[in-house]
N, C-alpha and C positions, 0 to 999 in steps of 0.2 A: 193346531193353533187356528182361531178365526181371526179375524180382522175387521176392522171398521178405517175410517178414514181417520179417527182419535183416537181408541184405545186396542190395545192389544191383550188378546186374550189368551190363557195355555195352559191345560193341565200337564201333573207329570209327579209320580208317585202321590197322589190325595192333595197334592201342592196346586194353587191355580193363583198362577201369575198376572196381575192385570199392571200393563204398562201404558203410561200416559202417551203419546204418542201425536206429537204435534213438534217436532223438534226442533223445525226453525224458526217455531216461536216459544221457544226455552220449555214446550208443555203449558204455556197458558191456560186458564181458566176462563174457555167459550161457553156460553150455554148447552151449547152442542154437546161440549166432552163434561160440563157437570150432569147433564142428565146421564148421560152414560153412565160415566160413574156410579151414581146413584143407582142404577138399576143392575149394574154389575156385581155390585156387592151384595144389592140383597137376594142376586142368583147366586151367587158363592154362600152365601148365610143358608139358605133354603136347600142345597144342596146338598146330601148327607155322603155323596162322596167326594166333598173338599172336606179337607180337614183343615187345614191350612193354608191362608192365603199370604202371598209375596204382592204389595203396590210399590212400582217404580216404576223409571221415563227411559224416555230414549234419546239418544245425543247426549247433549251439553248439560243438561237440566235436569232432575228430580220430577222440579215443577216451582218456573217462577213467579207463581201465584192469579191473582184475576186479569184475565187479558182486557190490558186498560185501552187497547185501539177500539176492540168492541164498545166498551160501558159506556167510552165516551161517544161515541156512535149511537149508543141508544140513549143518553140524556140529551144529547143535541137534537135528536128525533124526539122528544115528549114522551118517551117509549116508558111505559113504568118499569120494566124488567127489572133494572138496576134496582130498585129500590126494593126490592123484592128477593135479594138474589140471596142474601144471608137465611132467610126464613124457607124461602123454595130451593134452596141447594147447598151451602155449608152446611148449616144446622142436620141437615138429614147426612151428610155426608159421614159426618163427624159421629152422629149418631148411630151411623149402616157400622162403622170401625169398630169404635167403643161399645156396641151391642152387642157386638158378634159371637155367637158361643163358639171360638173357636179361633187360635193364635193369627192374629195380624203383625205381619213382618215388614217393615218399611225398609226399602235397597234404596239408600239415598245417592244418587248419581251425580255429580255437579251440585247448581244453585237448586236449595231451597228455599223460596223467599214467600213471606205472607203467606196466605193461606195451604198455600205449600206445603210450605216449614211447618202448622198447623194439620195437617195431616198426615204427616212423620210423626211428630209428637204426640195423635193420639193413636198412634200403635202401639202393640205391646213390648216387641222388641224393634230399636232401630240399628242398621250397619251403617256403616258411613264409607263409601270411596272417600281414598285420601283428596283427591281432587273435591269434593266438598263442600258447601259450604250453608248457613244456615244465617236467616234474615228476615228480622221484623221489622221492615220499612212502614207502616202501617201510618207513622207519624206525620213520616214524606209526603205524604199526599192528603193531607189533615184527615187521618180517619181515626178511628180505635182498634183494636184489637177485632177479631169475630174467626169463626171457626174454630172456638172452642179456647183457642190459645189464652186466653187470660187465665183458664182454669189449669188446663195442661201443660204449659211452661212452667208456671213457678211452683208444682208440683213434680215437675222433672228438674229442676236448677235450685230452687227457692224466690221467694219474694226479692229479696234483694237485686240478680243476677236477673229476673226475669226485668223488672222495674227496668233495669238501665239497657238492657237491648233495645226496651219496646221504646224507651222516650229518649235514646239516644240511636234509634234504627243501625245499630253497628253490628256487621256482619261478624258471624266466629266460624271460624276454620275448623278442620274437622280435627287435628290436632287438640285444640282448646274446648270443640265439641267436647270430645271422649274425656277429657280434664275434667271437665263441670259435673261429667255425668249426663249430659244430651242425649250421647249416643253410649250404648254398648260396646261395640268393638266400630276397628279400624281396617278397612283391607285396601291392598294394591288395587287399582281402576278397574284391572282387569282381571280382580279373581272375586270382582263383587256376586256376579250375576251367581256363579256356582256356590259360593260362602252364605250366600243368601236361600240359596235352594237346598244346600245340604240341610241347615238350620230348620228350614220350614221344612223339609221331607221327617225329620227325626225329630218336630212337633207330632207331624204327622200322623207316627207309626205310634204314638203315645197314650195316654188316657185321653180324650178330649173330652168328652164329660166331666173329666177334673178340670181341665184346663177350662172350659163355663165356667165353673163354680168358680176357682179363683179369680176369673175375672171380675165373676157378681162381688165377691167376697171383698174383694179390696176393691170395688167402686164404694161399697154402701159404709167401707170400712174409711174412705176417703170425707166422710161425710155426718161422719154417728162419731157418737162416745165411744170408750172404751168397752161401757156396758152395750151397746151397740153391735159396736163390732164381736165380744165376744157370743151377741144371742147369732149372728149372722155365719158365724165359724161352726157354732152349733148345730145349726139346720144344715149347712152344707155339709158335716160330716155325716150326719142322721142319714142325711139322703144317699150321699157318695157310700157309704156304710154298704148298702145294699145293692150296686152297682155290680153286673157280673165282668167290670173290669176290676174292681177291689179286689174279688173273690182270684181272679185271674192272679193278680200279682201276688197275692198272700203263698196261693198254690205255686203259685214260680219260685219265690223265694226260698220257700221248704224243699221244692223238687230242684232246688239248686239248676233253675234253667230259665231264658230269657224269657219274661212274658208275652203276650201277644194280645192286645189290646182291639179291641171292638169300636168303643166309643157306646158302651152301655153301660 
């Protein structure tokens, strides 16, 4: 494991865990740990032995969103930063998740709130501690949405359901999470960390060149026709076609024995 004074880092079977790491202050959103961030990820992307990456906090919080003692410290200073923080560090954040050729697992621990709870939502799978919880205050403090979440919420709930969190900033529990469809599953507090690593270790061990392609596949599929989406299933089988982890599984299948996957 390495350390920094915000994030925590740790591989462990192709699995590489980055945990936010500011606890007494719920995992805020510093400048400090959004660049991190940012550069953490795209060393886990670049990286051809993660396979799979776990983001979650430590303490009380997941991550309760932009640390508002800073912003307003730097708008009371004339500092431009704040005004800037959507385009130089959400936006790429969101972007480092949902790019990534390769499973993004969100271990949501405690509060999620604002852009938080926006970076759970743009993982691929999320777990939820029953302790829990998810919140788009965003209203509270007259803002809009940003970090992706206008597109990724009502794409994980619906329009409807997304509509009344964000203009009615009501938190949901991880109970009513897992109802809506927010989250995936539910664990005890205290079997998150491991439920979360078995998950990501047995992404891991899997295709992850499939695992690309379905991510590419249902983004562009997120966003095309029907005819769309079906020319985009067709390139990606074209390509995965030839893949000697295809070749791997088809030979598993016939030799009646577990495959063993590359990531080619």
């Amino acid at each position: 494991m390495t350390t920094s004074d915000v994030l925590l880092t740790a591989d462990a079977d192709g699995v590489r865990t980055l945990t936010l790491n500011r606890p007494e202050a719920y995992n805020s959103l510093t400048v400090e740990l959004k660049e991190r961030l940012i550069a953490e990820l795209r060393a886990a992307a670049d990286d051809a032995d993660v396979r799979a990456v776990v983001l979650t906090g430590t303490g009380k919080a997941f991550c309760a969103g932009q640390d508002l003692k800073e912003h307003v410290g730097l708008l009371q200073a004339n500092d431009p930063a704040p005004l800037h923080t959507v385009s130089d560090h959400y936006n790429p954040i969101i972007l480092a998740i949902t790019g990534m050729a390769k499973p993004v697992i969100a271990a949501v621990n405690g509060t999620a709130a604002g852009a938080g709870a926006a970076f759970a939502y743009a993982c691929d799978l999320r777990i939820a501690a029953e302790s829990s919880s998810f919140l788009m205050a965003f209203a509270n403090v007259g803002l809009g949405p940003d970090s992706g979440a206008s597109w990724t919420l009502q794409r994980l709930i619906g329009y409807g359901r997304a509509a009344e969190l964000m203009l009615m900033a009501r938190s949901v529990d991880s109970a009513e999470a897992l109802r809506i469809g927010l989250v995936g599953e539910v664990v005890p507090d205290e079997e998150l960390a491991g439920r979360a690593q078995k998950v990501a270790a047995r992404l891991a061990a899997g295709p992850t060149v499939a695992f690309a392609k379905i991510k590419e596949v249902l983004g562009v599929a997120a966003e095309s026709s029907l005819e769309g989406a079906l020319a985009a299933e067709d390139a990606a089988q074209n390509a995965l076609g030839a893949t000697a982890d295809h070749t791997e599984a088809v030979e598993a299948f016939v030799g009646k024995r577990k495959p063993s996957f590359q990531g080619k």
